[in-house]
N, C-alpha and C positions, 0 to 999 in steps of 0.2 A: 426439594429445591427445583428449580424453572431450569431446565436443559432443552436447548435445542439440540437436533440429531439432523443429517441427510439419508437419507435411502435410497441410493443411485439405482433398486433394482430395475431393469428393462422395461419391465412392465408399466411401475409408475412414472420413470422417465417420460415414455412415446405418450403414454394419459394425459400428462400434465402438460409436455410440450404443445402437441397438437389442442388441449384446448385452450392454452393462451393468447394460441391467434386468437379468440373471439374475448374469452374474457381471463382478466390478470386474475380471478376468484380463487382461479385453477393452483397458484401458485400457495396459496392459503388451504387448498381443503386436506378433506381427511385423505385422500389418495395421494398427495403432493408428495415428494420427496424429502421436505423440512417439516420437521413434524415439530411443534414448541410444547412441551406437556411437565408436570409438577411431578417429578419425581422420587421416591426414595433417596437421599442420601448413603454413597457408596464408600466401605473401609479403606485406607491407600493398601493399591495393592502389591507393592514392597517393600524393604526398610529403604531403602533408599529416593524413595519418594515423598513428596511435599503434598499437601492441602494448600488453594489458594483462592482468596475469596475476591472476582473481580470486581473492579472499581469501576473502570472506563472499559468499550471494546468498542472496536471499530467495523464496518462494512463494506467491505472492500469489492472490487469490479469482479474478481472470480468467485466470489461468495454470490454473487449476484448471478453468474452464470448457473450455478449449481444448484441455485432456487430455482431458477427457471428450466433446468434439464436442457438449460442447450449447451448440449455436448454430443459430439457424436463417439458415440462406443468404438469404434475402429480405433480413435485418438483414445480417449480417454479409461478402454477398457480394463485399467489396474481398479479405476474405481468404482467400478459394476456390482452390486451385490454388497458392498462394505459400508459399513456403517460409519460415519464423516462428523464430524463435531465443526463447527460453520464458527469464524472468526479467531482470526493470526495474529488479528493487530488488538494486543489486552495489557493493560495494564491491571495489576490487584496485589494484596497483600499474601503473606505467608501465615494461615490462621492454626497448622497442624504439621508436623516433621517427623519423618519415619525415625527408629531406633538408628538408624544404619545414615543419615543425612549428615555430609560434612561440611558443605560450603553454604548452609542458608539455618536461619532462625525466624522462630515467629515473631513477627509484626518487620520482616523487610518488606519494603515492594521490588517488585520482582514486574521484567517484560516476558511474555511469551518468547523466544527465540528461534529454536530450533524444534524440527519436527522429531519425533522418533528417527535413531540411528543407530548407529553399531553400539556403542559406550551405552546408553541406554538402555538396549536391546540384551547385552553383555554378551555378543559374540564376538569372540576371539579366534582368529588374528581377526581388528577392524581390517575392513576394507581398505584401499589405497587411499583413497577420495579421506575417512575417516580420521586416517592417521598422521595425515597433514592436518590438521584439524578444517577440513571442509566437509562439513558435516551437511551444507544442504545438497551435495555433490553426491551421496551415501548410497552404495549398490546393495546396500542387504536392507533396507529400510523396512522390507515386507517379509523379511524372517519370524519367526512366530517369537513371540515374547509379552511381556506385561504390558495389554494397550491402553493409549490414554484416553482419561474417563472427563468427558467435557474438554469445554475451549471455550473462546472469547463469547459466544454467546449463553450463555450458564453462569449462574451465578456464583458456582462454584468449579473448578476446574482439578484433577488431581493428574499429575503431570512427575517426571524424572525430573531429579534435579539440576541434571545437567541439559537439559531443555529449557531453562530460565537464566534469563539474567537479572544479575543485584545491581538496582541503579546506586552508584558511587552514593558516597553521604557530601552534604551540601557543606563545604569549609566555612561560612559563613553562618551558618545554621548549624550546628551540630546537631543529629541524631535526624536530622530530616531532609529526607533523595534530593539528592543534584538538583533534578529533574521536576515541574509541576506535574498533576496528572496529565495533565492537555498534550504536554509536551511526551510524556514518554507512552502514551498511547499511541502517538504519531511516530513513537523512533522503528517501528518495523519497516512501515514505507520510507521513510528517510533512507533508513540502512540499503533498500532495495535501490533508490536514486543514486544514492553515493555511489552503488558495489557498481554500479550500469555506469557513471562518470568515469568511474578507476577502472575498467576493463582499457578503454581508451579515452584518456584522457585530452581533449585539445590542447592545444598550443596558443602562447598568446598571438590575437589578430587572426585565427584559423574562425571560417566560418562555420559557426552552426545550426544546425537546425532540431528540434524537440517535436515531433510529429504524436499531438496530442497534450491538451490543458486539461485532463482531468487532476487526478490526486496525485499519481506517480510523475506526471508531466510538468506540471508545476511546482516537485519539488525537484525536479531535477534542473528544472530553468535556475532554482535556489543553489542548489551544488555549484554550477558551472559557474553564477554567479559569484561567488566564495570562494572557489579555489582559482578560476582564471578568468578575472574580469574585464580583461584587454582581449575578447574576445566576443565575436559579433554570432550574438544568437537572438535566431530565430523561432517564434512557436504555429505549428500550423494549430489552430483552435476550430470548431463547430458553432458553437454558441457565443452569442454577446458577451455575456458575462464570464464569460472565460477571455476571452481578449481583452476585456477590461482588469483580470487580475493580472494575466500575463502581464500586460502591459505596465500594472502597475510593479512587478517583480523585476522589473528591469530587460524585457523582451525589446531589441531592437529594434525588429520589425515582425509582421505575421502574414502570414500565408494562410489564404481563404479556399476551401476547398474546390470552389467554384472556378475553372482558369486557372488551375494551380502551374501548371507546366511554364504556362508564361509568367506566372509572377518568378517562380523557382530561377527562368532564367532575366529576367529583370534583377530581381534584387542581389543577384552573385553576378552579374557582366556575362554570364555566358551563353552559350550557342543552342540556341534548340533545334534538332533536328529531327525529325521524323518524314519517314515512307510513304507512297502511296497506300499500302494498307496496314504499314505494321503501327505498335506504340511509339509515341516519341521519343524519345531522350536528349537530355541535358549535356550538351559539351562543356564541362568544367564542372560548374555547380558547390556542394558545400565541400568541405574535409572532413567533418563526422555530422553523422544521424545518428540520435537517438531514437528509436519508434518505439514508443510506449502502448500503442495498440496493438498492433502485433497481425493482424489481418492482413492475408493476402492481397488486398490491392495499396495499402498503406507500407507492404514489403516491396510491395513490387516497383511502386513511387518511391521509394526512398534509394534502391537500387540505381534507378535512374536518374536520379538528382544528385549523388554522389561522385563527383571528381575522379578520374584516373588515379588509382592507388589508395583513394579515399577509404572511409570504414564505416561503417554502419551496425550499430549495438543494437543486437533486438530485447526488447526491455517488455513489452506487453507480451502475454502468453493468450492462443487460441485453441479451445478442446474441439477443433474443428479439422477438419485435414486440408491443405492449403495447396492453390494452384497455383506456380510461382514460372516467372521466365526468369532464370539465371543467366541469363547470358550476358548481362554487364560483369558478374561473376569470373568469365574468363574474358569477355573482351574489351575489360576498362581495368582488371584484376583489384576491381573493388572488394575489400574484406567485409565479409559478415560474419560477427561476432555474436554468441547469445551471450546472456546473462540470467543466470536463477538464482533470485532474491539474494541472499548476503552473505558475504563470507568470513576470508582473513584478506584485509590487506596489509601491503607494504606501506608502512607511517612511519612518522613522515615520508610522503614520495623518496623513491632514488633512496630509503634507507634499506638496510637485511633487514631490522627486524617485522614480526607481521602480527598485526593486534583483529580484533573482531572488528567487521564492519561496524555493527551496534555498541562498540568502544568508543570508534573513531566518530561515528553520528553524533553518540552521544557529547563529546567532548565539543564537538562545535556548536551543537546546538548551548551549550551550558556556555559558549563565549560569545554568543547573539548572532554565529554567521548566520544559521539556521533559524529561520520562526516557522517552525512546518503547523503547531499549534493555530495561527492565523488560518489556516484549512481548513478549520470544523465550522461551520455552518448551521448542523442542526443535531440534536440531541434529542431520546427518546428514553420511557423506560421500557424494557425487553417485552412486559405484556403489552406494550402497542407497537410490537413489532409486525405486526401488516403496517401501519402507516408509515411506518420506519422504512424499511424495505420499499414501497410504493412510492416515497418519498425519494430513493436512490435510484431507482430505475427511471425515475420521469424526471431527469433532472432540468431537458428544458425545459420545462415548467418552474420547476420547483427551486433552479437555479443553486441546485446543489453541489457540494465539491467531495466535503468528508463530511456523513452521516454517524455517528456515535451513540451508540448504549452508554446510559449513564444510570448505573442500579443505585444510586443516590436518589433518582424520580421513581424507583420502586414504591407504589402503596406497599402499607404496611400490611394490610390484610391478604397481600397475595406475598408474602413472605415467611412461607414458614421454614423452620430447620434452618435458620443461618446462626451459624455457632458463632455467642457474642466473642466482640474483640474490641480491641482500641482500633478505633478509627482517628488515622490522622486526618486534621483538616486541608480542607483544599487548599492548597500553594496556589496566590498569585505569580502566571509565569511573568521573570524578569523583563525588564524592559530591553527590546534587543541592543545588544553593545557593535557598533559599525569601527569608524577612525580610528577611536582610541585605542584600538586594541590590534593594529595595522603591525609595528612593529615586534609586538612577542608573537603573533604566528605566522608572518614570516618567514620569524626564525626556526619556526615549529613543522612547517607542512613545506618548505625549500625553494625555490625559487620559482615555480609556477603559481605558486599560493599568493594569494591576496584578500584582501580582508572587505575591500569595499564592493558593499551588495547591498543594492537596493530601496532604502529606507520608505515602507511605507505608510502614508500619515491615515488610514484607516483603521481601527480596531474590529476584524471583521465576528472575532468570536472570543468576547471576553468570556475569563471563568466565570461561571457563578459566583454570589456572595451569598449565596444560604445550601446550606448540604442536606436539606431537610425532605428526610424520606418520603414525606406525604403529596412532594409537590407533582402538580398535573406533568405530566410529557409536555416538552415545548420545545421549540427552535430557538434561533437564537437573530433569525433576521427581524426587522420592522414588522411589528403584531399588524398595522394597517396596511401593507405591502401584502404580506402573507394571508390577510385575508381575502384580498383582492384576488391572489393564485388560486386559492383554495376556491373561490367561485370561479374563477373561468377552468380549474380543471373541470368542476361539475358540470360543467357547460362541453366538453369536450368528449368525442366519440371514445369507447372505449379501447386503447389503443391495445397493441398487438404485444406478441411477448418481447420480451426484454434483448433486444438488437443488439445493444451497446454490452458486447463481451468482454472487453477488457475494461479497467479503470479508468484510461482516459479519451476513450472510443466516441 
């Protein structure tokens, strides 16, 4: 079967890195760190683990980093030398279940969810982080035990079972998920939006700001949207066509990288002040930041654009080591808050009890708050994944948001060893539901919740209407547009390695 693998060791890192600056080739050859090769088919290696055959997988901004090797070892050195299975965001079926398997059968669909941890691992006592159930929080993650064999890029993944979640079955549909594929490929990053919204959730009429339109950035714009919609947010974006989505997601207004200080205080009423030689800073400014890129100087602006007693969620991650002035820290006693990817929350808000992040996703997406599906943009099968990846990286160009493997466009002939099964057909996802559905959640998510988000009249990424294995790799933008890109990148020097580290960078 087709597995991709990383091989963070030192060696190929500094190879690959330094020859990117001249050509991306680097990230493609035999010394690369991602290696894509047709492998042996692997036994589960214990009763309590599943076979899973994926459907959808997605590309996400630190999968992109870890192609490219930039990361510096200082930061990143747990994953030095270890061998890495590249893509989180998967959706697929259950094709094989250990003797020992109690909550899953073959033919569910199942998401990726959680990485290896204690419960999985089977060490006893779990950690503290564990036994609250906050398992991506887990202190023994790297205890030696049964490791997992593939991930979202693999055709096949074999995984613990309590590392998957079962999408709910569809009450209207019996016997088939909640969820379209579209849609639950996309519930990882949702899950990661929501967990970054509920760390610190705004207030209605509190200003906000979303510093970054990629994948993560725009579905967070969707959250805020949905749960407090009497609430003024902002996206700072890079590119056209992310201000153009923003905008269409209900962004109030945006902030341009260019003279950002002065718009930051234009568009909140407040005071800019800055030193003869120091950075400026913002007298007043938002009440929460979200920063989805996660970079030092997108830390350091967000710091400073944050109101006295304000808070700032760091949502993008950097395997970089970061030079930061804290000093609005103690002398604004601005809070900064991290967030890594999803948890348990408290649902409805203001209740005791605490459900899975990817519960509570899941649930709004299945009542139209959510259309994170509208984010895919382009589709490949995994053996054209150089164009895939290259396609992710050059997004201004390519005008990309969410890039997806879709092993449905597998040729047949580079498919061997995949253990038959019922394939269900592709779910059109529903049409989002906005108004009508204002007063059951509500009553459901407690008085900050609201229901009106956004209605947008583009279809940017319909499902397919054929599942048919032999079909070429394609996207899903204008064939005439898309060829038009595809000639001026030809036209375009060959650019340097991959800059843009986080997701929405």
């Amino acid at each position: 079967m087709w597995m991709s693998t990383l091989d963070l060791d030192p060696k190929r890192a500094i190879v690959t890195s330094l020859l990117g600056h001249f050509w991306r080739g680097a990230y493609f050859s035999s010394f690369a760190p991602l290696q894509v090769q047709n492998l042996p088919r692997r036994p589960l290696p214990a009763p309590d683990w599943v076979r899973v055959r994926n459907r959808l997988a997605g590309i996400c901004g630190s999968d992109l980093a870890l192609v490219a090797a930039d990361v510096d070892p200082r930061v990143a050195a747990a994953l030095a030398g270890q061998q890495l299975y590249p893509g989180h965001e998967v959706v697929g079926e259950v094709i094989e279940v250990g003797d020992a398997v109690q909550t899953l059968q073959v033919g569910d669909t199942v998401v990726l969810q959680y990485a290896p941890h204690c419960l999985t691992l089977g060490v006893q006592p779990p950690c503290r982080a564990c036994a609250a159930g906050d398992y991506n929080l887990c202190e023994r993650a790297y205890q030696p035990g049964p490791a997992q064999i593939g991930s979202g890029w693999c055709e096949e993944m074999l995984v613990h079972e309590r590392q998957l979640f079962q999408l709910p079955e569809s009450p209207e549909k019996p016997g088939e998920p909640l969820l379209s594929d579209e849609q639950a490929v996309m519930l990882e990053p949702t899950a990661v939006a929501l967990h970054a919204v509920l760390r610190c959730p705004p207030q209605p009429d509190e200003r906000v700001l979303i510093i970054g339109a990629g994948t993560i950035g725009l579905l967070t714009l969707q959250v805020v949207r949905a749960l407090v919609p009497q609430a003024v947010v902002g996206v700072m974006a890079r590119h056209a066509f992310q201000v153009e989505r923003a905008t269409r997601l209900g962004a109030t207004h945006i902030i341009y990288p260019q003279d950002r200080y002065r718009e930051v205080a234009r568009v909140t009423g407040a005071e800019l002040v800055s030193g003869p030689l120091g950075q400026p800073i913002v007298m007043g400014g938002y009440d929460v930041i979200y920063d989805t890129v996660g970079q030092s100087q997108t830390i350091q602006d967000a710091l400073r654009w944050t109101r006295a007693g304000g808070t700032v969620v760091l949502v993008g991650r950097s395997l970089h080591r970061l030079h930061l002035d804290l000093t609005p820290v103690w002398s604004r006693e601005v809070n900064l808050l991290g967030s890594l990817t999803h948890g348990q929350e408290y649902w409805p808000p203001e209740q005791p009890g605490r459900h899975s992040t990817f519960a509570v996703a899941c649930e709004l997406i299945a009542q139209g708050l959510l259309a994170p599906e509208q984010l895919i943009t382009h589709r490949f099968a995994l053996t054209d994944y150089r164009h895939a990846l290259s396609t992710a990286m050059r997004r201004a160009q390519t005008r990309a948001i969410k890039v997806i493997f879709d092993y449905a466009l597998q040729p047949a002939l580079v498919v061997p060893n995949v253990r038959a099964s019922r394939m269900r057909p592709r779910q059109t996802a529903p049409a989002p539901l906005h108004l009508p559905h204002a007063a059951s959640i509500t009553a459901t998510t407690g008085p900050q919740a609201h229901t009106d988000i956004e209605s947008e009249t583009e279809t940017f990424a319909p499902p397919p209407t054929s599942r048919r294995a032999s079909a070429p790799s394609h996207d899903v933008t204008n064939r005439s547009s898309r060829a038009l890109e595809l000639e001026r990148e030809e036209e375009e020097p060959t650019p340097g390695p991959c800059t843009e580290r986080a997701d929405d960078a």
